[in-house]
C-alpha positions in Angstrom: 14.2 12.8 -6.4 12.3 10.3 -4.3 11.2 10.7 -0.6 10.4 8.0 2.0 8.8 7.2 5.2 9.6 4.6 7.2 7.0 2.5 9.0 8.3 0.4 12.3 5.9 -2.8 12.6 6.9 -3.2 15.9 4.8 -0.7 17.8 2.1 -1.4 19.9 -0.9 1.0 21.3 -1.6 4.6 20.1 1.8 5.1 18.8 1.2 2.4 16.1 -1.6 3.7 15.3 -0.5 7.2 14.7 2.6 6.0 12.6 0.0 4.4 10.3 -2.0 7.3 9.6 1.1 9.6 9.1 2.1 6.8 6.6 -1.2 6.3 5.2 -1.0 10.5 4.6 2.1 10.5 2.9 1.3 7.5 0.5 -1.8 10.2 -0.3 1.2 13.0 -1.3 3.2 10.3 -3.5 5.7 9.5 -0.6 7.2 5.9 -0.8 6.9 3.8 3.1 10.1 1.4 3.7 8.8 -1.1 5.8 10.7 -2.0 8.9 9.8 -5.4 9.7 10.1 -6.8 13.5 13.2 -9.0 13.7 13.9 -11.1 17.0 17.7 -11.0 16.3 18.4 -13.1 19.5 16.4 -16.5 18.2 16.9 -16.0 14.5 19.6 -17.2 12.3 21.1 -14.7 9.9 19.6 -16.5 6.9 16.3 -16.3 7.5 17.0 -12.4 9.0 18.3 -11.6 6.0 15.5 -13.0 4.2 12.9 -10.6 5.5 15.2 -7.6 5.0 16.1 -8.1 1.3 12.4 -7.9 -0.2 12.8 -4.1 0.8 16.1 -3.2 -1.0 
């Protein structure tokens, strides 16, 4: 059975920072990270969404 973290690349500050080293930790105890990449869903179009979202899957 696998387990994941997720990691948000949209944070800013402290909290982006923290996320980072609780991801970092659990790479360290063979945990997988599922990147969440930021996505300005108002200005792009669906293909090029789509595009940064399917590398993950």
């Amino acid at each position: 059975m696998s387990i994941y973290i997720t990691n948000t690349y949209v944070l800013v500050g402290i909290a982006s920072k923290a996320q980072n080293l609780v991801t970092e930790e659990a790479k360290k105890l063979g945990i997988e990270e599922i990147r969440i990449p930021y996505i300005d869903y108002e200005s792009e179009d669906r293909n090029n969404m789509s595009n940064k979202i399917d590398p993950f899957f």
